[in-house]
C-alpha positions in Angstrom: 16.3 -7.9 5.3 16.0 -7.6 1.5 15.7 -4.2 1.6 18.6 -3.6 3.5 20.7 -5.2 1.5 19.7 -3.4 -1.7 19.9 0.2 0.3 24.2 -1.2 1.1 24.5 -1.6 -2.9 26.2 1.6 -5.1 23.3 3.9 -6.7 24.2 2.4 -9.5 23.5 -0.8 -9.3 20.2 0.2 -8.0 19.5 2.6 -10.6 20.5 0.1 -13.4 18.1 -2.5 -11.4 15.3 -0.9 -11.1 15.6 0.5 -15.0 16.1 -3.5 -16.0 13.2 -4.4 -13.9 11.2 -1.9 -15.3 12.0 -2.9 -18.9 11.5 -6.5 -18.7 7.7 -5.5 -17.3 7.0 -3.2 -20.7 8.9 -5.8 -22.8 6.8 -8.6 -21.3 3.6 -6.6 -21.3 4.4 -6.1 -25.0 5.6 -9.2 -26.3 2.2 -10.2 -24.4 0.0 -8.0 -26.3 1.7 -9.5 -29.3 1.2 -13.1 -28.3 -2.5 -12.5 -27.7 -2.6 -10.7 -30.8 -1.6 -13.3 -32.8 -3.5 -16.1 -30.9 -7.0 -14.4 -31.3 -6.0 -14.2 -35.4 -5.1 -17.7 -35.4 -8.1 -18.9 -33.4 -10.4 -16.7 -35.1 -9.9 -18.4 -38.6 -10.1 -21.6 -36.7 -13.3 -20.9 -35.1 -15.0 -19.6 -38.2 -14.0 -23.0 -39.7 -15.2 -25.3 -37.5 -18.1 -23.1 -36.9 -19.0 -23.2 -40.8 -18.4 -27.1 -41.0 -20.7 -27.8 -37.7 -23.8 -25.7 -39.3 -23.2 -28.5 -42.5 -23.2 -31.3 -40.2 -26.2 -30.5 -38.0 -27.9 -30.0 -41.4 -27.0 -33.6 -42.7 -27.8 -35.1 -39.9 -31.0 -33.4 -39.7 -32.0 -34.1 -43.1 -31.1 -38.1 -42.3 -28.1 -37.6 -45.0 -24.4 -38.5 -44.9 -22.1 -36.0 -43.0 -19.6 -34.5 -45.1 -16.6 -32.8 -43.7 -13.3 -30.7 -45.4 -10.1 -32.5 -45.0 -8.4 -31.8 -41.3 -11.5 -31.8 -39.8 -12.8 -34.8 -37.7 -16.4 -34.8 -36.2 -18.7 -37.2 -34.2 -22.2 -38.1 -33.5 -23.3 -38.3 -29.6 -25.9 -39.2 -27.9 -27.5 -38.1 -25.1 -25.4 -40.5 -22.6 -22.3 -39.6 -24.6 -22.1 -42.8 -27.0 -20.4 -42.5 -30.2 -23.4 -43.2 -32.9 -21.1 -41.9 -35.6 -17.7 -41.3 -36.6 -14.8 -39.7 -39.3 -12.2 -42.5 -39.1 -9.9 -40.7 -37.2 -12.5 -40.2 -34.2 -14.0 -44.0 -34.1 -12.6 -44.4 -30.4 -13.5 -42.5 -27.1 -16.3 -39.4 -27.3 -14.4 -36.3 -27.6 -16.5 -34.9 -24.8 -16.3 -35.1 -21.1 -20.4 -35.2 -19.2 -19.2 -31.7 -18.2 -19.1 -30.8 -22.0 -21.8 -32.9 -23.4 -24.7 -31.6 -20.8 -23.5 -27.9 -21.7 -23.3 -29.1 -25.5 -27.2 -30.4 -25.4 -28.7 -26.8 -24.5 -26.1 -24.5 -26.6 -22.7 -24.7 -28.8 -19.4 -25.4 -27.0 -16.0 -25.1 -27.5 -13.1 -26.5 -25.6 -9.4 -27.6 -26.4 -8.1 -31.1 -26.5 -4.8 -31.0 -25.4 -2.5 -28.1 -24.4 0.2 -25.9 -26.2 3.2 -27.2 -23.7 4.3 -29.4 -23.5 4.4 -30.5 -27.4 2.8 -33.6 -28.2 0.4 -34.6 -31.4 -3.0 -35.1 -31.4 -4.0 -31.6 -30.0 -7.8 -30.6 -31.3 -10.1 -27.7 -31.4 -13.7 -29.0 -30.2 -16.4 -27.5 -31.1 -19.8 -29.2 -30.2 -24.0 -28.4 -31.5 -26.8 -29.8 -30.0 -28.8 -31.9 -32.6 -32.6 -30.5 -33.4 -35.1 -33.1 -34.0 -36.5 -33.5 -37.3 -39.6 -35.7 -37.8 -39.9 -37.6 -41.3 -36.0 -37.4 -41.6 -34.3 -39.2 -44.3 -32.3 -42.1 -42.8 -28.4 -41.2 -43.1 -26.0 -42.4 -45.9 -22.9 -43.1 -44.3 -19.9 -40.8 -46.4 -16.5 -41.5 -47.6 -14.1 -42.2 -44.6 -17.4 -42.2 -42.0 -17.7 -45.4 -39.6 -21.0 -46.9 -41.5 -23.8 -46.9 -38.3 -26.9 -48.0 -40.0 -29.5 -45.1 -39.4 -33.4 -45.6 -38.8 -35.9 -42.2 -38.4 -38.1 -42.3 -35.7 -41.2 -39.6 -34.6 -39.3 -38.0 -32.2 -36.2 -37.2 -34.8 -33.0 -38.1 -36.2 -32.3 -41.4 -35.1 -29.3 -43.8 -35.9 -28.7 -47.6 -35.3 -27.0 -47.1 -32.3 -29.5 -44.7 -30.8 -30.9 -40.8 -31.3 -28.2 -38.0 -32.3 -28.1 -35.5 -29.7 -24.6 -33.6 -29.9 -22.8 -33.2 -33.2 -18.9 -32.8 -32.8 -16.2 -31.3 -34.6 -12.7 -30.9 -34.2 -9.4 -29.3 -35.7 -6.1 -30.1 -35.9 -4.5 -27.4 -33.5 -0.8 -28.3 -34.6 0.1 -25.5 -36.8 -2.0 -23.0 -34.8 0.1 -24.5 -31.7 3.7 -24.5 -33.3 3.2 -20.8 -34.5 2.5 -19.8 -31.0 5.5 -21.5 -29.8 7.5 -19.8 -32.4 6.6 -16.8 -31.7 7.2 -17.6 -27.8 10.4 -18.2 -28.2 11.1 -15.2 -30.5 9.3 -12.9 -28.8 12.0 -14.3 -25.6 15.2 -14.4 -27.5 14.1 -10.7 -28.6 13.1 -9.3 -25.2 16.1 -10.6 -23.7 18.3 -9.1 -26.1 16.8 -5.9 -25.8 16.8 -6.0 -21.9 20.7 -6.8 -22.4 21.0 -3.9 -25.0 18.9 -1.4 -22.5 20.8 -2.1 -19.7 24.2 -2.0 -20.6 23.4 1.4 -22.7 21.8 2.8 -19.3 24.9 1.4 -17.1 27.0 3.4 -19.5 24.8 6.3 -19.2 24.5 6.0 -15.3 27.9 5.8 -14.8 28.6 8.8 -17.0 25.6 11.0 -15.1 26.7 10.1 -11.9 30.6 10.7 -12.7 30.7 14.6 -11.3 28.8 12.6 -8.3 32.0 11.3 -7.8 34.4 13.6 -8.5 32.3 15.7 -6.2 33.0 13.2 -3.7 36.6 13.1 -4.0 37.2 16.8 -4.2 34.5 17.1 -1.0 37.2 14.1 0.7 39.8 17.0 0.4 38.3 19.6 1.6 37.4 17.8 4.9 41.2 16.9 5.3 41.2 20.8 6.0 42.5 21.8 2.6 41.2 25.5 2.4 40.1 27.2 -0.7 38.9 24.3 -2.7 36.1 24.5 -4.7 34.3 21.7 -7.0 35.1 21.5 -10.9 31.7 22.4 -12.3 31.6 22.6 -16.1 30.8 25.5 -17.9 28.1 25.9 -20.1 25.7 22.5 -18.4 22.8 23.9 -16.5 21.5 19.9 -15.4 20.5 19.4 -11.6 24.1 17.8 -11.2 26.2 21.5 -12.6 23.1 23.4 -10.4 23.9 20.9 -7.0 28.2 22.0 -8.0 27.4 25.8 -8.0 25.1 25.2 -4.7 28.0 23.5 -3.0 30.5 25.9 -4.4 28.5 28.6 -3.0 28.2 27.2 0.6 32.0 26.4 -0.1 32.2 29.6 0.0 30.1 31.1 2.5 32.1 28.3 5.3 35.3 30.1 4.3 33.6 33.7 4.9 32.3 32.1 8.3 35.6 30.4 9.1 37.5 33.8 8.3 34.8 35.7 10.2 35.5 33.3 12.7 39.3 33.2 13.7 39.0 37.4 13.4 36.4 37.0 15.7 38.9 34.9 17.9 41.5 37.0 17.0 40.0 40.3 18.1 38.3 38.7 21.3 41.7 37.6 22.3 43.0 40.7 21.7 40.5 42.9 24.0 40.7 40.8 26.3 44.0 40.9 26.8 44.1 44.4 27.8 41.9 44.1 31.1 43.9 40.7 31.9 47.2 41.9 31.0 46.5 45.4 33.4 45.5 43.2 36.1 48.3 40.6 36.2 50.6 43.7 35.8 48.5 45.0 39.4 49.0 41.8 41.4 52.9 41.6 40.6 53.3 45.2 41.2 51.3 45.1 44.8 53.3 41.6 45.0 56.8 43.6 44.5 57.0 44.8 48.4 55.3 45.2 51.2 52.0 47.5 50.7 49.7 49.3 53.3 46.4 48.6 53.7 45.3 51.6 51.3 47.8 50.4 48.9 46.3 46.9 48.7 42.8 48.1 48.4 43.5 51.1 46.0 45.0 47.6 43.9 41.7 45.7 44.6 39.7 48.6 43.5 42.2 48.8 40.3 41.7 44.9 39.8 37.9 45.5 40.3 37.3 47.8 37.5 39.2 45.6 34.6 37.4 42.2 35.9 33.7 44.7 35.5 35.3 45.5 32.4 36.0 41.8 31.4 32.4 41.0 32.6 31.2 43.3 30.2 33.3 42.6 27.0 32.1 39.0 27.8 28.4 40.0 28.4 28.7 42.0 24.7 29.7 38.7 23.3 26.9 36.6 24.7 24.4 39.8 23.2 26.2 39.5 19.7 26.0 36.1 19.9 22.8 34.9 21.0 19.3 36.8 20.2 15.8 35.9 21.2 12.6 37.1 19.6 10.2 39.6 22.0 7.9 37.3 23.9 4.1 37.4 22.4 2.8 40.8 23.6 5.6 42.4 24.8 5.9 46.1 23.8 8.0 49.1 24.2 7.3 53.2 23.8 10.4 53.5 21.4 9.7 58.0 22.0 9.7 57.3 25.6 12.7 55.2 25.7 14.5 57.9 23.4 14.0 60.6 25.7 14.9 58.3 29.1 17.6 57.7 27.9 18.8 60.6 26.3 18.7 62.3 29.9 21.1 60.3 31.0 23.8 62.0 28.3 25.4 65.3 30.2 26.0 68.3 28.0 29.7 67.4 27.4 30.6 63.8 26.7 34.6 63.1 25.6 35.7 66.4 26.1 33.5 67.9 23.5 29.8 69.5 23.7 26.8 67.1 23.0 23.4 68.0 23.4 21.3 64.8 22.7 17.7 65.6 21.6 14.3 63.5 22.0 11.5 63.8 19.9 8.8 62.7 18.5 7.7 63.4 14.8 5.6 66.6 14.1 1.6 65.7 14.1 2.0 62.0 16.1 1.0 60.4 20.1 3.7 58.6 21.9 0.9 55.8 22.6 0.0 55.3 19.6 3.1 56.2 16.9 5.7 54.9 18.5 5.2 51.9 20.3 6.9 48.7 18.7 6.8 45.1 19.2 9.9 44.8 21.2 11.4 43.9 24.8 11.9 47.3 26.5 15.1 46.4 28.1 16.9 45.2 24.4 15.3 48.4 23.2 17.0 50.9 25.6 20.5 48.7 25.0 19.9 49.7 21.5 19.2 53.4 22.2 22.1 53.8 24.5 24.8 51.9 21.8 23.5 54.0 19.3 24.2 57.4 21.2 27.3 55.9 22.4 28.5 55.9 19.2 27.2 59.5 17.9 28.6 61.1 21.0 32.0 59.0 20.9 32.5 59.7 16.8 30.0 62.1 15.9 29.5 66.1 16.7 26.7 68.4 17.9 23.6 68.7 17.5 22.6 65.1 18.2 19.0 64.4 17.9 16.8 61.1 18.2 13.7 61.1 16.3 10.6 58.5 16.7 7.6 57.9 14.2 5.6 55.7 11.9 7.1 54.7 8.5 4.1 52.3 7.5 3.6 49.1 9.4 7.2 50.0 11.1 8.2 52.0 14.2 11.1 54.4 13.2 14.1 55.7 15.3 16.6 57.4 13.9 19.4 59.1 15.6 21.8 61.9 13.3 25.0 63.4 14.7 26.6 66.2 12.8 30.1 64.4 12.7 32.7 63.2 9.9 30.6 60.4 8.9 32.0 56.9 7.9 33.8 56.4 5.0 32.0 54.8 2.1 33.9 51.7 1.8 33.5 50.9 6.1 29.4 51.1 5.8 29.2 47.8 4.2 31.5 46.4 7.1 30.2 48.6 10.4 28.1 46.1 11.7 30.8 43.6 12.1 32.2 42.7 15.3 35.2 44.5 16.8 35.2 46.4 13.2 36.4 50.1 13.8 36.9 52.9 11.6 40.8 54.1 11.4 39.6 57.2 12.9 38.0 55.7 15.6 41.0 53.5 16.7 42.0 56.1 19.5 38.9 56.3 21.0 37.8 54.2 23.6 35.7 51.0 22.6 35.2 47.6 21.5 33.8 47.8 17.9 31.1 45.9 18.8 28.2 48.7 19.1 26.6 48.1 16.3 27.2 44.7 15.9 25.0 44.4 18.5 22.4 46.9 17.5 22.2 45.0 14.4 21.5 41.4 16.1 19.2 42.6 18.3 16.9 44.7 15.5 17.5 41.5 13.6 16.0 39.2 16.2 13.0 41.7 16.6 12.1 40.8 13.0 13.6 44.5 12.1 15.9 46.2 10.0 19.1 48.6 10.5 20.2 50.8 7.8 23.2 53.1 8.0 23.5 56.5 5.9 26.2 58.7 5.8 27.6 61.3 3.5 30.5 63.0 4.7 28.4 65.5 7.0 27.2 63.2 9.7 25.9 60.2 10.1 22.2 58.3 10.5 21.5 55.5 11.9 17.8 54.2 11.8 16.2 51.1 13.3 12.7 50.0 11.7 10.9 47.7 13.9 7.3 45.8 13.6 4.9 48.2 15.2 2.8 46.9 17.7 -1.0 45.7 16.9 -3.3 48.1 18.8 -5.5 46.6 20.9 -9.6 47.0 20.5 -10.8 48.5 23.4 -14.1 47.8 25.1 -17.1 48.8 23.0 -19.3 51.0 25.2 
């Protein structure tokens, strides 16, 4: 739930967010390295202090004298059940210890804290307790100045006092400076972080909002265009090269390539429309003529057969379409003789084709096999479609001698077909391959303009290439298409 409702807040807000959440973790983790900084300093001098003033104790005590102690610093004699046997006058109450503390104090030193930093309140101490070593023959204690006066005895076992035997000598330090630095420094460490957090995140809101502004004018410009305003492109600045002027040019440049596609598209429309008006128009003009008067039966099917050919021709227009169209890859395996195709099909081309002489040649380059040299990976049937466009074209535009020529040119299968023709002009190669595109000279010859078009998406579906060469004295078209990987044949 949480998490949808940050993804439903501007980018932002969640960008400024997650940069103030991200600060206040390095501020706190600094301010704490500061804090602990300053507390091990501060506790440091305070141990070595109380440390220092224990060591003098213990030695009093141990040489049966009078416990002397520096101003600020409180102490008290234990015994082994925890009873005060002697005191500073500001410690004459209570031990300092709990059991917990006094068993652990018997066997090694202790420290512990009387009181905490928070809330506030006086009184709060730094404890640190010795165990007492027995000292036979000691010298009985002399109370000192400001010491509760317990009469002391010495004993065989050690140190003894009136009360009983020391076992745990105590000292403690007033913790209240120590404790109201640390809270000073708490609370300025606080106002300090917070003021930075506040500083940080208003200068990144300011920066966000100016790194995410062509975000937005993006946005509204994008609005525009999809209200089918045409030949709009984004306001990139000049002279930036951030991810944000990269993602403008990006956009720009698809901008652009949906306007090529959208113009590619309605001439598409528009020249479909138009060739297939013809057919439709010739038969509607057949139906009302048969439809006119009364017609004999020969009439009526010398009509049919007139209505016949224009719907085959509309089957086929429509047929090209779907071939420009739509393009599948050559299943796995599948292979075709390209030399073997050439020569198939040019047998099917008579001598004279559109009035003019054509002789269509097929062969196979000097020195190479047809089972081995020309055999590409490629559907056979898409393969003699290709073939037959291509000499379509060459017989239609081109001029005697035409010849089709197979071979290897590397890791490709080449076939090439040359008529000795006008050519194209220079300027209509880089269109050819569009659909219904025609040269001007080619207007009053029969066709579609889309021969090449499909040539070009089937080699491209093949994984092949199409290149067009022409230099006023003919023309050459060649295909280049994967060549099929030769089997290994059975080792004998």
């Amino acid at each position: 739930m949480m998490r949808s409702r940050l993804r439903r807040l501007p980018l932002r807000v969640r960008l400024i967010a997650g940069f103030a959440v991200s600060m206040l973790i390095v501020l706190a983790g600094a301010g704490a390295f500061v804090y602990l900084r300053v507390r091990y300093a501060l506790d440091l001098q305070l141990n070595e202090d109380l440390e220092a003033q224990s060591s003098l104790i213990a030695e009093e005590v141990g040489a049966g004298g009078a416990p002397t102690v520096a101003p600020g610093i409180e102490y008290q004699i234990l015994d082994s059940s925890g009873r005060v046997l002697e005191a500073s006058t500001g410690s004459t109450g209570l031990p300092l210890l709990t059991a917990h503390q006094l068993a652990a104090a018997r066997s090694g030193p202790v420290r512990a804290d009387l009181g905490d930093l928070f809330p506030i309140r006086p009184g709060t101490l730094r404890l640190y307790a010795v165990p007492l070593t027995p000292s036979t023959g000691a010298v009985p204690l002399t109370p000192s100045t400001g010491a509760v006066p317990l009469t002391p005895s010495t004993g065989a076992g050690g140190t003894e006092l009136a009360g009983g035997r020391a076992a745990v000598a105590v000292v403690a330090g007033r913790r209240d400076q120590r404790d109201e630095a640390l809270r000073e420094l708490i609370g300025q460490l606080v106002l300090a972080n917070l003021a930075a957090l506040a500083v940080a995140s208003v200068v990144g809101y300011r920066l966000t909002r100016a790194a995410l502004a062509p975000v937005e004018r993006y946005r509204a410009e994008a609005t525009r265009i999809a209200a089918d305003a045409t030949g709009l492109r984004l306001d990139v600045p000049a002279g930036r090269d951030d991810e944000l002027t990269r993602l403008g040019h990006t956009l720009n440049d698809m901008l652009a390539a949906l306007d090529a596609a959208l113009d590619r598209e309605r001439r598409f429309v528009h020249d479909a429309s138009h060739e297939l008006r013809t057919p439709l128009t010739l038969i509607s003009t057949e139906i009302e003529l048969a439809l006119r008067r009364s017609r004999s039966t020969a009439e009526l099917e010398e009509t049919l057969r007139n209505v016949a050919a224009d719907t085959d021709r509309l089957r086929q227009l429509a047929d090209t379409l779907l071939t420009v169209g739509v393009q599948a890859p050559p299943a796995e395996g599948a292979t075709a003789d390209l030399a073997a195709l050439a020569e198939e099909v040019a047998a099917s081309y008579p001598g004279v084709w559109v009035g003019h002489d054509a002789t269509v040649n097929a062969q196979a380059d000097p020195g190479t096999e047809h089972d081995t040299t020309a055999v590409a990976h490629a559907d056979p049937d898409r393969m003699r479609q290709v073939l037959t466009n291509l000499l379509d074209n060459a017989s239609r535009h081109g001029a005697p001698p035409i010849t089709v020529t197979t071979g290897r040119d590397g890791p490709f299968v080449q076939v090439r077909v040359q008529d000795a023709g006008p050519g194209m002009e220079p300027e209509f190669l880089a269109r050819a391959t569009g659909r219904f595109t025609r040269a001007d000279t080619a207007r009053s010859t029969p066709g579609t303009g889309l021969g090449l078009s499909v040539v070009d998406a089937i080699v491209a579906a093949h994984g092949g290439e199409l290149r067009l060469r022409s230099d006023g004295a003919g023309t050459v078209v060649t295909v280049l298409l994967p060549a099929a990987v030769r089997q290994a044949g059975p080792v004998g």
